[in-house]
C-alpha angles and dihedrals in degrees: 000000000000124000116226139180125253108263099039087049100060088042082062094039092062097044087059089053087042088056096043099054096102102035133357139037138251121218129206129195126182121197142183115245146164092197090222129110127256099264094043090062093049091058088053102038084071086050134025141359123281114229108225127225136188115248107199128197128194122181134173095187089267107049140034131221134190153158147160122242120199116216086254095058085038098097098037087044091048094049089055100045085053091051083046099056097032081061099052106030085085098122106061121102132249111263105240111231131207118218097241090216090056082044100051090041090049086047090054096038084057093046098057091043087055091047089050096049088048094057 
């Protein structure tokens, strides 16, 4: 697993989903972390306060991907991810939705033809 920085991260984060648009996923996982061992935060959790960063992970199966955002970098970080995935979202399907008011007339329309078979 290799860290990385932000920018070159989501350079390589785009050129996974680049690779992966005919056939394959990406998957992306974001995590809470302090980024100190475990006696280190001992030792602060009797002092002070740990700032906490987000550790992501990105994967295609072959090659990971990480890096850790501070809650300064977090907003920048967070608008280009979103550019990121807007771009390259491109092949899911439109959800198809029902009119709920179709829906609750065909409901009713059902429910009356049951009650007349029954009697």
């Amino acid at each position: 697993m290799v860290l990385l920085q932000l920018d070159p991260f989501l350079n390589e984060l785009t050129s996974m989903f680049e690779h992966t648009i005919e056939k394959g996923s990406v998957w992306v996982t974001l995590k809470r972390s302090s980024l100190k061992s475990k006696v280190q935060t001992n030792k602060m959790a009797s002092g002070g306060e740990t700032e906490y960063r987000c550790h992501i992970r990105a994967t295609d199966g072959k090659k990971t991907i990480s890096t850790s955002v501070g809650a300064k970098d977090h907003q920048r970080f967070q608008a280009s991810y979103t550019t990121i995935l807007k771009a390259h979202m491109t092949a899911l399907k439109k959800r198809e939705r029902k009119d709920k008011k179709k829906a609750a007339e065909n409901d009713k329309k059902e429910g009356v033809a049951k009650m007349h078979k029954r009697a």
